[in-house]
N, C-alpha and C positions, 0 to 999 in steps of 0.2 A: 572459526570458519575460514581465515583468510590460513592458516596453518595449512589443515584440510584440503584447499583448493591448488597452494605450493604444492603439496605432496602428491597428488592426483596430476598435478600439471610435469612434475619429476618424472613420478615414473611413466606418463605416455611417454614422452619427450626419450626415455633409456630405455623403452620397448618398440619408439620407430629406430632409434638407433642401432639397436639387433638384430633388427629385420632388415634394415637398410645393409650391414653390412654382411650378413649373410646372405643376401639378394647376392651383392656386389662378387662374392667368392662363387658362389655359383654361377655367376657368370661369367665370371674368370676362367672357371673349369670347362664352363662351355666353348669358351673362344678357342682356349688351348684345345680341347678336342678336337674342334673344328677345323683346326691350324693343321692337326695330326692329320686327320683325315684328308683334307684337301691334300696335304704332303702324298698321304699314299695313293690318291687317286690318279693327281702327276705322275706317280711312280709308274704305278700300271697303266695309264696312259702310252706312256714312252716304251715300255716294253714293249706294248701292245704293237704300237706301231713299228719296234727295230725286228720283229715276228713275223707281220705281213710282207715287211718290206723284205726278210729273209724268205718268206714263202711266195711271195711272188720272182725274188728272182730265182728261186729252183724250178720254180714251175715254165718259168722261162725257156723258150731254146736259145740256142747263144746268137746271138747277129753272125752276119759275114763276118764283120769285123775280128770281131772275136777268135772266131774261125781262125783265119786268115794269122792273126795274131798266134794262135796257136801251134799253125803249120810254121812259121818265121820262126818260130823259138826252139820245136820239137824239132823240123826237119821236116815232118811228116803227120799225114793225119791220123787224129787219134781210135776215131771211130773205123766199125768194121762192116762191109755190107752187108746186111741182112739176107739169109738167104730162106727166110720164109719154114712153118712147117709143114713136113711132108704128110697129107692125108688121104694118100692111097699106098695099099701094099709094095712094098718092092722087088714081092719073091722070095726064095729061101721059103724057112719052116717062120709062118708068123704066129705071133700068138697076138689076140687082140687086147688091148690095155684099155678101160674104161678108166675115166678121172675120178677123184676120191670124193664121194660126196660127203665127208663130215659123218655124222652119227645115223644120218636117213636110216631109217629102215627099209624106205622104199628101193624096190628093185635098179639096178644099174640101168636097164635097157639098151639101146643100141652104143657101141662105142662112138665116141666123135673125132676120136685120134686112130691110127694107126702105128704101131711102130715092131721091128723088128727084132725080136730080142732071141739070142741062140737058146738051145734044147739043151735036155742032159746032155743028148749025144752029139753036139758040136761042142759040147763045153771039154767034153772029156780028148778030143782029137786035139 
C-alpha cells in the first residue's frame, strides 16, 4: 500500500510539473508577443504622428514670416496673381466647352465655363 501511495504521489507531483512548465512557456510566448506588438504599435504610433504633422504643415499657408524669408533669399516673390476665370465670351468665333462629367450618361446641359478656342479656318490662316 505504502508503494502504491509513493507511486501515485510521483506521478502527480511529474504531471503538475508538465503543466507547470508548459503554462510557464506559454507565457513566455505570450509576453514576447506582446513585447512585439507593443513595439509595433509605438511604431505606428510615431508614424502616425510624423504624417499629421507633415499634413498639417502642407495644409498650412506659409506665415509672413516665411514669406518675407523667402523674398530675402529669392529676391523676389515666388507666387503669381491670380487673375481669375474668364466666364463670359470674349468674341471671335466661340465654341462652348462643357466640363467632363466622368462616365454620366446624363446630358451635359448648360456650359459653366466659356472659353475661346479657334475654328478650322483660323487654324489654317
Amino acid at each position: 500500500m505504502r508503494e502504491t501511495l509513493k507511486q501515485q504521489i510521483f506521478e502527480a507531483v511529474s504531471t503538475l510539473r508538465t503543466i507547470i512548465a508548459k503554462l510557464k512557456d506559454s507565457g513566455n510566448r505570450k509576453i514576447r508577443e506582446i513585447d512585439k506588438l507593443t513595439k509595433q504599435v509605438d511604431e505606428m504610433g510615431t508614424e502616425l504622428k510624423q504624417c499629421r504633422e507633415k499634413l498639417d504643415k502642407s495644409n498650412c499657408a506659409p506665415s509672413l514670416e516665411e514669406v518675407e524669408e523667402q523674398v530675402r533669399n529669392t529676391g523676389k516673390s515666388e507666387s503669381t496673381p491670380s487673375r481669375g476665370i474668364n466666364t463670359k465670351p470674349t468674341g471671335g468665333s466661340t465654341r462652348y466647352v462643357a466640363p467632363h462629367n466622368g462616365t454620366s450618361t446624363e446630358p451635359r446641359g448648360e456650359p459653366t465655363s466659356y472659353a475661346v478656342l479657334p475654328t478650322a479656318n483660323e487654324k489654317m490662316n
